[in-house]
Residue frames relative to the residue before (quaternion, step in Angstrom):
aa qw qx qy qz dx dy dz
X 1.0000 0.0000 0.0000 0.0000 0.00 0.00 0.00
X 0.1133 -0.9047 0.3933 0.1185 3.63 -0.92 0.88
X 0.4483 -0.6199 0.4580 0.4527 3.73 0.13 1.66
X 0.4837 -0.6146 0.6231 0.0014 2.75 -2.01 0.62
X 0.2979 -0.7643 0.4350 0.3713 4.20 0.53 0.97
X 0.6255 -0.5879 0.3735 0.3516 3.39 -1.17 1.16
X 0.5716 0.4976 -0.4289 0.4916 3.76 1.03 -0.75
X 0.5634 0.5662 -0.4253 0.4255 3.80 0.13 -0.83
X 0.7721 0.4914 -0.2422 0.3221 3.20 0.13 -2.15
X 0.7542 0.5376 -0.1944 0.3231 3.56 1.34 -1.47
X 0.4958 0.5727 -0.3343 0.5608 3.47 1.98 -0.60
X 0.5640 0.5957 -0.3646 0.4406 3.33 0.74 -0.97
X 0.7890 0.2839 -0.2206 0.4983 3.59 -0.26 -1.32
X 0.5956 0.5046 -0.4945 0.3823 3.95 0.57 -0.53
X 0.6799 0.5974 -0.2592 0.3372 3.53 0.87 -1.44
X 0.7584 0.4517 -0.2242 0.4129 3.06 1.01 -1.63
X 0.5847 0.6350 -0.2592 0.4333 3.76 1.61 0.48
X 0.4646 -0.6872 0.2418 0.5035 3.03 2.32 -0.82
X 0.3568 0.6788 -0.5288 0.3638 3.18 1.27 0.64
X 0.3446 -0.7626 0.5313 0.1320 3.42 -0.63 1.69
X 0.4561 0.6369 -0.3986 0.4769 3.75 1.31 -0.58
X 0.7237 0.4747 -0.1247 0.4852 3.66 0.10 -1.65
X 0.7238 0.3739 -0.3200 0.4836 3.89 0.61 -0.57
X 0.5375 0.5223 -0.2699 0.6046 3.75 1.22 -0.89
X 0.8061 0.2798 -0.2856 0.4363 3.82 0.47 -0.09
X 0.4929 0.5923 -0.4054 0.4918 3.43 1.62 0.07
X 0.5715 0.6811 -0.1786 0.4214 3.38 1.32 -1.26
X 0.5382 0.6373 -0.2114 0.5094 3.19 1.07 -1.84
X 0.7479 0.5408 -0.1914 0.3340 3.35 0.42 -1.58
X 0.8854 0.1304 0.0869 0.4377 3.08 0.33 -1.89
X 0.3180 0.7015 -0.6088 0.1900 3.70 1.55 -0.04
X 0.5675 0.7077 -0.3246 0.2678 3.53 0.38 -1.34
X 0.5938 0.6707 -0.0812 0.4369 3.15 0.51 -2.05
X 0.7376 0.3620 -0.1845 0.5394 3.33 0.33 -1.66
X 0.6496 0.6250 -0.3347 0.2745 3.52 0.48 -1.43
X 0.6776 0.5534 -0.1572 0.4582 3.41 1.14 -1.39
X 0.8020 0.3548 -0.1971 0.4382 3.08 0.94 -0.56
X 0.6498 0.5341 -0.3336 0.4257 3.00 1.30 0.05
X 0.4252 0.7119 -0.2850 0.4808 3.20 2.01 -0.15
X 0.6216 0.4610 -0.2264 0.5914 3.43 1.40 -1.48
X 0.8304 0.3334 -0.3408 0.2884 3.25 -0.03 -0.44
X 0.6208 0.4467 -0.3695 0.5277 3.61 1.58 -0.47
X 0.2791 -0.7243 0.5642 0.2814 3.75 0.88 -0.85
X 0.7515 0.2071 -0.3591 0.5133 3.85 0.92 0.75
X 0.6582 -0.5730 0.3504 0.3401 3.63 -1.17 0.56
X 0.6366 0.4758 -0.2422 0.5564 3.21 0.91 -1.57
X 0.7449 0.3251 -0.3782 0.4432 3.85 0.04 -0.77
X 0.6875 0.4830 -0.4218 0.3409 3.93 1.02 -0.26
X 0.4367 0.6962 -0.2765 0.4981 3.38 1.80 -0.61
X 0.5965 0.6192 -0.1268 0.4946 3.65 1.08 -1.41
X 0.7222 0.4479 0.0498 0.5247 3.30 0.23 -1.46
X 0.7395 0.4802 -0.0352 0.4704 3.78 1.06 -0.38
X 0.5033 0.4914 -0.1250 0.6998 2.87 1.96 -0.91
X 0.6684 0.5831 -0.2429 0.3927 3.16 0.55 -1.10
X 0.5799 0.6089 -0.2905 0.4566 3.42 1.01 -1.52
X 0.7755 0.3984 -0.2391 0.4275 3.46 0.32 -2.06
X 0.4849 0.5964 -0.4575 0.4472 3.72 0.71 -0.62
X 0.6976 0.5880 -0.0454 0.4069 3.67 0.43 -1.35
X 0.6919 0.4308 -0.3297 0.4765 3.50 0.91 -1.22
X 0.5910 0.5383 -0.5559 0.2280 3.84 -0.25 -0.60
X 0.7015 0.5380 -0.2053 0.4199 3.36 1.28 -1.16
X 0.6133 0.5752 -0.2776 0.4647 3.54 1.42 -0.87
X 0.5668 0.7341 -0.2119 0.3081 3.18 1.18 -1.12
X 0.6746 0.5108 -0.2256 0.4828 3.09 1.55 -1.35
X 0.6823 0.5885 -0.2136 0.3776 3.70 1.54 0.09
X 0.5295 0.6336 -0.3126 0.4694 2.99 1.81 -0.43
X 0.2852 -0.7676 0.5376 0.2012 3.47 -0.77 1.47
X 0.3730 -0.6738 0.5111 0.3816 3.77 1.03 -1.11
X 0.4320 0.6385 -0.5289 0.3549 3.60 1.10 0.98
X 0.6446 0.2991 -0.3190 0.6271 3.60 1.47 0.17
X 0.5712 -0.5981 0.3281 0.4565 3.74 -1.09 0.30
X 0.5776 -0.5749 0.2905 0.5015 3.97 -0.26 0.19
X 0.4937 0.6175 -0.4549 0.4099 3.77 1.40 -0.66
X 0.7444 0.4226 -0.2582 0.4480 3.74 0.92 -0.93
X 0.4874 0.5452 -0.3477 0.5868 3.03 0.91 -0.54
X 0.6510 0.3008 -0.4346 0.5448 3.95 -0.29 -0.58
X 0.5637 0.4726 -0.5694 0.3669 4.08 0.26 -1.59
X 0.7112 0.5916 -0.2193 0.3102 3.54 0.04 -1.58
X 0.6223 0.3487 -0.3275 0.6196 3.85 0.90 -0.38
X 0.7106 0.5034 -0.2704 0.4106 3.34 0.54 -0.93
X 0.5632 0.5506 -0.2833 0.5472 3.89 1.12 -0.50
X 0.7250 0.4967 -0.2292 0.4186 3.69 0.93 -1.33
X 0.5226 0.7100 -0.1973 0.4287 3.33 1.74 -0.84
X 0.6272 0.4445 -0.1917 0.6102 2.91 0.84 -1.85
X 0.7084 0.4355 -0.3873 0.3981 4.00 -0.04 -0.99
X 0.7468 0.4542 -0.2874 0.3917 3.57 0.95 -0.37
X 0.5247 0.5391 -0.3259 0.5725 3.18 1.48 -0.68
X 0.6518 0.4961 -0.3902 0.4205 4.02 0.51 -1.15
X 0.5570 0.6954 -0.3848 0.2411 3.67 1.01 -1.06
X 0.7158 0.5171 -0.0474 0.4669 2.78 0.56 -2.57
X 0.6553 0.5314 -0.2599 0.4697 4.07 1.13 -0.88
X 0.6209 0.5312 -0.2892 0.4987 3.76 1.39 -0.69
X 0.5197 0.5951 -0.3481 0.5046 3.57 1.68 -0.14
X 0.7381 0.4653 -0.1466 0.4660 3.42 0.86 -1.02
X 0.7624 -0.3174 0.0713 0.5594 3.50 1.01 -0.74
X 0.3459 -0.6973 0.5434 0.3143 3.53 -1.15 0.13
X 0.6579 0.4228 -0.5287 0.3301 3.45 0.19 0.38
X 0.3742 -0.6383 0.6676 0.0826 2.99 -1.64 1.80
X 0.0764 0.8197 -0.5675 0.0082 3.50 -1.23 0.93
X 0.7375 0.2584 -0.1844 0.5960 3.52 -0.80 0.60
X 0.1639 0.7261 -0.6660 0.0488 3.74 -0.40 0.87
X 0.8487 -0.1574 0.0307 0.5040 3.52 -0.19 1.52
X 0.2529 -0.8616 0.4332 -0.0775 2.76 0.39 1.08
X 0.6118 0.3129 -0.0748 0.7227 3.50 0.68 -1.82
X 0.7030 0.3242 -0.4645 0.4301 3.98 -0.61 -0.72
X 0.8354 0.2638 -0.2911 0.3845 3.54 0.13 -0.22
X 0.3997 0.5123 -0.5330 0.5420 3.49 1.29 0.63
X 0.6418 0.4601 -0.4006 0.4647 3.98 0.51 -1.05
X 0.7197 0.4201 -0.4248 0.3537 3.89 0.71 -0.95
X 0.5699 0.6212 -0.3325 0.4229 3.44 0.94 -1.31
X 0.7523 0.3956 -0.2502 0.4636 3.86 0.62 -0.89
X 0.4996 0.4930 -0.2968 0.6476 3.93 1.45 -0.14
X 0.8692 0.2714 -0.2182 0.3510 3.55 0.39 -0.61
X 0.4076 -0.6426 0.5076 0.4040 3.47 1.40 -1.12
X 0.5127 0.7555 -0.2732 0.3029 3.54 1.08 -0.46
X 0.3276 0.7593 -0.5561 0.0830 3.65 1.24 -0.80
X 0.7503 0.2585 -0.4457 0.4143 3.89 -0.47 -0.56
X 0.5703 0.5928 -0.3708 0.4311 3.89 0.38 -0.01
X 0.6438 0.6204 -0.1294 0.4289 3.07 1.34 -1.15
X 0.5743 0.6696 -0.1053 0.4591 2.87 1.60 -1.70
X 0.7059 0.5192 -0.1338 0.4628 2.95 0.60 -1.93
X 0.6726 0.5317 -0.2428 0.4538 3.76 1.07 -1.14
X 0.6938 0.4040 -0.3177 0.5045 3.58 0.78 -0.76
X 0.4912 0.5629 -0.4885 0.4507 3.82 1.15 -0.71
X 0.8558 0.4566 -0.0849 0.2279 3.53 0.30 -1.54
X 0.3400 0.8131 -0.1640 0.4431 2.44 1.65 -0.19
X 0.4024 0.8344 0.1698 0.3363 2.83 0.96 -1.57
X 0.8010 0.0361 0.1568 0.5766 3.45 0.10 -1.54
X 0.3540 0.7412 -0.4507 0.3495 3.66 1.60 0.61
X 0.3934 -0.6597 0.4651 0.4401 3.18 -0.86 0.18
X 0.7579 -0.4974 0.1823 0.3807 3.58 -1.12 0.44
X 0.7157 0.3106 -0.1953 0.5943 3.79 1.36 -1.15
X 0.4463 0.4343 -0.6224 0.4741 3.87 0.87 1.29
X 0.8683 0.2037 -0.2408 0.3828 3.56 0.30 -1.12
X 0.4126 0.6629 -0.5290 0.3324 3.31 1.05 1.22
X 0.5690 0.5025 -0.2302 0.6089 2.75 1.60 -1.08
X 0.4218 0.8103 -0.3064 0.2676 3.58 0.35 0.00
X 0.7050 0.3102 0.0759 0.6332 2.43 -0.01 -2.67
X 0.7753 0.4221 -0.3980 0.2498 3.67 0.25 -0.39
X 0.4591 0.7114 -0.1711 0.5038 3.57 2.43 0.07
X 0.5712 0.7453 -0.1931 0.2846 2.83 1.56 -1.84
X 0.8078 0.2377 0.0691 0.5350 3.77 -0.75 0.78
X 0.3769 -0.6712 0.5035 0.3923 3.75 1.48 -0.23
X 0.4475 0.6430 -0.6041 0.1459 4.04 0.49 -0.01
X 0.6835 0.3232 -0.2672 0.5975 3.90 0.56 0.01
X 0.2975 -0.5330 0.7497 0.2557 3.78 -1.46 0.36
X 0.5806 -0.5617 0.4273 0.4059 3.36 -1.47 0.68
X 0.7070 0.5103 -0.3839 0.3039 3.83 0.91 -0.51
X 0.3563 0.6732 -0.3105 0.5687 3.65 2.02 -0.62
X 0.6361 0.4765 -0.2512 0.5525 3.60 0.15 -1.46
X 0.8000 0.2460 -0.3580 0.4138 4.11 -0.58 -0.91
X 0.5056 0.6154 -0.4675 0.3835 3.59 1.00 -0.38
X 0.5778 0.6328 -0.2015 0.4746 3.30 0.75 -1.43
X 0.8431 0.2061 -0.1118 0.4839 3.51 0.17 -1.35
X 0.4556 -0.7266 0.3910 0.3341 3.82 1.08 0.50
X 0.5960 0.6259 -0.3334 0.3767 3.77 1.26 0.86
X 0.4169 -0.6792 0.3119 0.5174 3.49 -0.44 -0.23
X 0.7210 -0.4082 0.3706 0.4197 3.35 -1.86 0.06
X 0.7767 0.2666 -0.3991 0.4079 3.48 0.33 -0.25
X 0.5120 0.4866 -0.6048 0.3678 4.10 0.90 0.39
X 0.3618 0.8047 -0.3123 0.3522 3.36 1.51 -0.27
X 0.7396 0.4822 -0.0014 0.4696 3.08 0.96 -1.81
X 0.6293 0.5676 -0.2027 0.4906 3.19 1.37 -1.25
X 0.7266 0.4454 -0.1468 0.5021 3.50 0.65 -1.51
X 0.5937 0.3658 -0.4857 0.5271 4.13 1.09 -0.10
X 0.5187 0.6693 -0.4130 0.3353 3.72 0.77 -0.88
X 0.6253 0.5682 -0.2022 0.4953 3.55 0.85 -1.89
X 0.8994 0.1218 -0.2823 0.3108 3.48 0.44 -1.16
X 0.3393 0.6281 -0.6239 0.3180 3.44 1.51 0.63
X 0.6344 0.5702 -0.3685 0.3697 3.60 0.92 -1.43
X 0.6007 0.5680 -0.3364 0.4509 3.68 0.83 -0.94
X 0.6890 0.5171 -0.2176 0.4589 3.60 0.90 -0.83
X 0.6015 0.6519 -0.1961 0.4181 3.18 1.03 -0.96
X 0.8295 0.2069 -0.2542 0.4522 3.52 1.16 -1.07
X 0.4471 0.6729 -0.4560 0.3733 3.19 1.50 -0.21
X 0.6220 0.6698 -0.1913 0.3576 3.08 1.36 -0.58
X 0.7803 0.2804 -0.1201 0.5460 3.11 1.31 -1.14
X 0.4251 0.6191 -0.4640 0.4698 3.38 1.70 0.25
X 0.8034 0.3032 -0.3518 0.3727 3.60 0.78 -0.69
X 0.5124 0.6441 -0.3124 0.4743 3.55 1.28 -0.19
X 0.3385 -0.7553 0.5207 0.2094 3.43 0.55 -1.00
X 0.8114 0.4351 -0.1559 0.3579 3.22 1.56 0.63
């Protein structure tokens, strides 16, 4: 279990009372955080922007649930994952095409690495993951989670973690050689 910093814990309990001061500095804190990850996990700006809004709109009330047996960064990943799963639902009514998987995060890698058509290829494939691979992913992606950070988050252990990046390297791997021919 991972304590929660007393500054967190104290924004937390001020906010979740209605202290507009204490919620505007939780935000401050973690809007970012969230943003990014909601980017990774939706794979478009506008729908991570969307989806993000949504969250903060949402948090005063969520807030009042947070016990502090997980650190609050997970805790937010975790609202912010359930979001996205709810938002992907209601969207899988409307259409099935998935487009743009991170668009910006994988411009920033592709320009750090030199990689862009790989990149490309990665955000395409992406994509066509099932949902609990490229959750586990985007939350891997770039090293921003440790696999043991990452099962916390996803309420599993560290080694379905392990298991479920394996699967989708292997998944990647043939999609890979299915379009290559090799």
């Amino acid at each position: 279990m991972t304590s929660v910093p007393a500054r967190d814990e104290e924004l937390v309990r001020a906010a979740a009372t209605g202290s507009r001061e204490a919620f505007r500095e939780l935000l401050e804190l973690h809007y970012d955080r969230i943003f990014r990850f909601c980017f990774r996990l939706t794979g478009r700006r506008e729908e991570a922007e969307d989806l993000t809004q949504d969250i903060c709109v949402a948090l005063p009330a969520k807030l009042k649930s947070f016990r502090g047996r997980a650190s609050l960064t997970t805790w937010l990943y975790r609202v912010a994952m359930n979001a996205a799963h709810d938002r992907r639902r209601r969207a899988m009514s409307r259409t099935k095409a998935a487009e743009g998987w991170g668009e910006i995060e994988m411009s920033r890698l592709a320009e750090e690495t030199g990689r862009a058509a790989d990149l490309d290829w990665l955000r395409r494939s992406m994509a066509v993951l099932p949902d609990d691979l490229r959750d586990t992913v985007a939350l891997t992606i770039d090293g921003e989670m440790t696999h043991a950070e990452a099962a916390e988050v996803l309420g599993i252990s560290e080694g379905t973690v392990s298991w479920r990046l394996s699967e989708a390297r292997k998944r990647l791997r043939a999609m890979r050689q299915e379009e290559t021919g090799r």
